[in-house]
N, C-alpha and C positions, 0 to 999 in steps of 0.2 A: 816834833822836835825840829829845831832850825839850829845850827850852828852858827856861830859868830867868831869873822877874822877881823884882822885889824892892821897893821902896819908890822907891828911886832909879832905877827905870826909864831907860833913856836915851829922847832925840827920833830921834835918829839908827835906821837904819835897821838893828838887832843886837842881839843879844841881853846881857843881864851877864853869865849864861854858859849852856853848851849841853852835855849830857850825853850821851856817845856810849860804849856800853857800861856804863865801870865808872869813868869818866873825863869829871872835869867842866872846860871849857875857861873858863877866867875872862874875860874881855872886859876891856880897857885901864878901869882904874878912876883917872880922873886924879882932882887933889885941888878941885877943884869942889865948895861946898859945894851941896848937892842944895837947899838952902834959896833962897837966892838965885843959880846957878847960876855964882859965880861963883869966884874961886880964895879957900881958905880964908884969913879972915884972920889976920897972924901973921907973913908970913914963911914960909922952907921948910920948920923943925919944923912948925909947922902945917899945910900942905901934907902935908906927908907925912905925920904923922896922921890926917889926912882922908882920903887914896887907901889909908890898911889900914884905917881904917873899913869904908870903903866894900866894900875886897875881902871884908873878914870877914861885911859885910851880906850877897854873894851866896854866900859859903859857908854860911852859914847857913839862906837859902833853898833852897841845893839838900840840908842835911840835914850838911854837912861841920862840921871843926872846921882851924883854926890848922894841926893837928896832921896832918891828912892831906895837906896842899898838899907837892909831890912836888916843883915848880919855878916862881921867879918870876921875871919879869924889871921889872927898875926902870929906868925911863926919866926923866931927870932932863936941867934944859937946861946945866948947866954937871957940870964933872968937879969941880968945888970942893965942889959938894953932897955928894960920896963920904963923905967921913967919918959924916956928920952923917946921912944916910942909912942906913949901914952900923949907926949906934947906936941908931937906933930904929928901922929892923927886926928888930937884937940882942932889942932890949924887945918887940917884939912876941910874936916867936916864940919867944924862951925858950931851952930849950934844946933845940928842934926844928930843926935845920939844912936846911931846902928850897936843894937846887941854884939858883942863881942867878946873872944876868947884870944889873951894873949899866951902862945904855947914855947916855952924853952924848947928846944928841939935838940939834935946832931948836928951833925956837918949838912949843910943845905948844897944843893947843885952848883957846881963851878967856884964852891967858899963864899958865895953871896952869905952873908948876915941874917936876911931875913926875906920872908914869903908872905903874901896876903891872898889871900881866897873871899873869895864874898859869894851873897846872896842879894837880888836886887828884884824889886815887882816893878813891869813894865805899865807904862800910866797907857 
């Protein structure tokens, strides 16, 4: 196993993501902006522009692209956010379809809106 930092390092005690084989484990990337730790300002577009930033920053550290992420899951605090979610993830990924689960959740860390966790194979 190899761990994976990035810029955006968390405090917390884990890694942004962990490589085990051929397969890198993304760590929960909420929409906190790394600047001021706090949730992106904006609104949930913003938020959640912020948390695929942020996932793309540790794909990027471990060598990956958009285009290898195999499955995400999106954690958002209301089910209202789906749509709007759904569209810019659309944008993000293109025409790369990653399995995905989006989950209504609680209150997320620091009132961020929303989290993304992925699964990505290393080429």
């Amino acid at each position: 196993m190899r761990p994976i930092f990035n810029e955006n390092a968390p405090s917390g005690h884990y890694s942004p993501g962990m490589i085990s084989g051929n397969t890198l484990y993304v760590s929960g990337q909420t929409s906190a902006d790394p600047a001021t730790g706090q949730p992106a300002a904006g609104g949930f577009e913003a938020e959640m522009r912020m948390a695929l930033q942020k996932l793309e920053s540790v794909l990027l550290a471990a060598g990956c692209a958009r285009s290898d992420v195999i499955m995400c899951r999106v954690y958002v605090t209301s089910i209202e956010y789906w749509p709007r979610a759904n569209e810019l993830y659309r944008q993000f990924f293109g025409e790369h379809r990653p399995a995905r689960a989006i989950v209504p959740v609680g209150t997320l860390n620091k009132g961020c809106l929303v989290e993304i966790e992925a699964v990505a194979e290393l080429r």
